[in-house]
N, C-alpha and C positions, 0 to 999 in steps of 0.2 A: 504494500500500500504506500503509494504519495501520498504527501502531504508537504504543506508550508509552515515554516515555524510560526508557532501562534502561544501569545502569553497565557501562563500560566495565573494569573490574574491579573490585578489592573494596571495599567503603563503608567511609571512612574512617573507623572508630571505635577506640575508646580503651577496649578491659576491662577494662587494665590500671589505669586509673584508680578500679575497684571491690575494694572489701574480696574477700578472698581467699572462694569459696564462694558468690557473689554471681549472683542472674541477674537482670534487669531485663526486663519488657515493656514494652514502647512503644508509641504507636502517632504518628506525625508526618505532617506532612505537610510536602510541598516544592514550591517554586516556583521552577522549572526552565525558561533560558531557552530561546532557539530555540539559542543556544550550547553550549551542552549544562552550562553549570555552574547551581549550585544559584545561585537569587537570595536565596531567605532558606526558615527552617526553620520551625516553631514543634510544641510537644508540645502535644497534641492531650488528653491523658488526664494532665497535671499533679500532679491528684491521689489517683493512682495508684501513682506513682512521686516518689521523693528525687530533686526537681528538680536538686539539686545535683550530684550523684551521675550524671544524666543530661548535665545539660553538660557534666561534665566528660569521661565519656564519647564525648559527639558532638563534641567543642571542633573537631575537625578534618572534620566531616562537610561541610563546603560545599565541602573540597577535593578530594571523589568527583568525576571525570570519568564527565559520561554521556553517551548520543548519544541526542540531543534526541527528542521526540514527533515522528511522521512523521504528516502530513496531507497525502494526495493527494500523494506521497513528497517534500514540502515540510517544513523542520524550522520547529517553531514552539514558542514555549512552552507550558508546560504546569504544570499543578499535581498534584500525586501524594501518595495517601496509602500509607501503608506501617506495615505492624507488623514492630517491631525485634525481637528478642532477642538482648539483650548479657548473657553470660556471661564468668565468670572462675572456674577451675575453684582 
């Protein structure tokens, strides 16, 4: 069986790091080992979004636990893109 790496619960982000009324779209991408943690992130759409505002944000997103991409039900890395939307209401 395939599969994509998908968290193991919730992606670790920071809203609270955004001005009060605040929403951000993202879109990143991740490089995700066969261990299931993220290797490194990078924002894919920069100039879209207040890069700072976005780190600050995700500061803690590499500490999302996921379970890794399944090939031939082998776990292996994988690289994944993803659109965020971080809100602070």
């Amino acid at each position: 069986m395939d599969q994509p790496a998908t968290p193991l619960g919730d992606w670790e982000i920071n809203p609270d790091e955004l001005p009060r009324n605040t929403a951000l779209r993202v879109n990143i991408q991740l490089w995700i080992s066969a261990q299931g943690t993220i290797d490194q992130w990078d924002l894919l759409d920069a100039s879209l979004a207040d890069s700072g505002l976005v780190d600050a944000a995700l500061t803690n997103l590499q500490r999302t636990r996921l379970q890794p991409a399944l090939l031939n039900h082998v776990a292996v890395p994988s690289v994944r893109r993803l659109e965020l939307v971080i809100s602070r209401e």
